[in-house]
N, C-alpha and C positions, 0 to 999 in steps of 0.2 A: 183739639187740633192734632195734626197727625205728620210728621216730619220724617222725611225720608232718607233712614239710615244706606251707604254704602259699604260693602266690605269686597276685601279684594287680599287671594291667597297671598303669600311670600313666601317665600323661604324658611321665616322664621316665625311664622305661624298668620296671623291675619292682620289687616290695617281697616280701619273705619273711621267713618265722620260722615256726618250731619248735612246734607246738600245744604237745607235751608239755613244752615247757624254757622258761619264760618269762627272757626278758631274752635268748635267742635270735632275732634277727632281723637284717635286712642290706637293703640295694639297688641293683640294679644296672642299668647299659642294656640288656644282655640278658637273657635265662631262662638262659644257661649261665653267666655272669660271677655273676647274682645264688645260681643252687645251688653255685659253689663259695666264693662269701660265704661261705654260707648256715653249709657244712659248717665253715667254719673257727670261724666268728663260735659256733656248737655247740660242739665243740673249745675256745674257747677261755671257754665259760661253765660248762662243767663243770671246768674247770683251776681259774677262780674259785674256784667253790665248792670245790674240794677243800682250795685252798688258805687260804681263809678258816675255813673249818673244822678245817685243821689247828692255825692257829692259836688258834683260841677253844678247843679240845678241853684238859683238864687233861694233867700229865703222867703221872700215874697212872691206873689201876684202869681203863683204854681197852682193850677188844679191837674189832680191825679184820678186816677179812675180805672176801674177796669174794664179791656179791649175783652171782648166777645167775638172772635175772630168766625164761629162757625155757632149755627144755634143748632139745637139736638132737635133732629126729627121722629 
């Protein structure tokens, strides 16, 4: 799957985040300091969610699975 990062100059070096994952975003002095933000601060907002969801989820009647959003051609 393939998510598309934006950046946008400043002042004080660069701003990014993640169209698709909101609460993904980061900034940095350069464009390479700010994309490896970028990927962590991604990383660690779907950790979030996972984890926030595991906890609200009951303890029964849950089937879990893995989403295949795109198959490789």
């Amino acid at each position: 799957m393939k998510l598309t990062a934006v950046y946008q100059k400043v002042a004080e070096g660069y701003i990014g985040f993640v169209e698709e994952l909101p609460g993904a975003n980061t900034q940095g002095v350069t464009i390479e300091e700010t994309r490896k933000n970028l990927r962590e601060a991604a990383l660690m907002v779907l950790e979030a969610n996972r984890t926030l969801s595991e906890e609200q989820l009951p303890l029964d009647n849950v089937i879990k699975e893995n989403l295949v959003l795109y198959e490789a051609s």
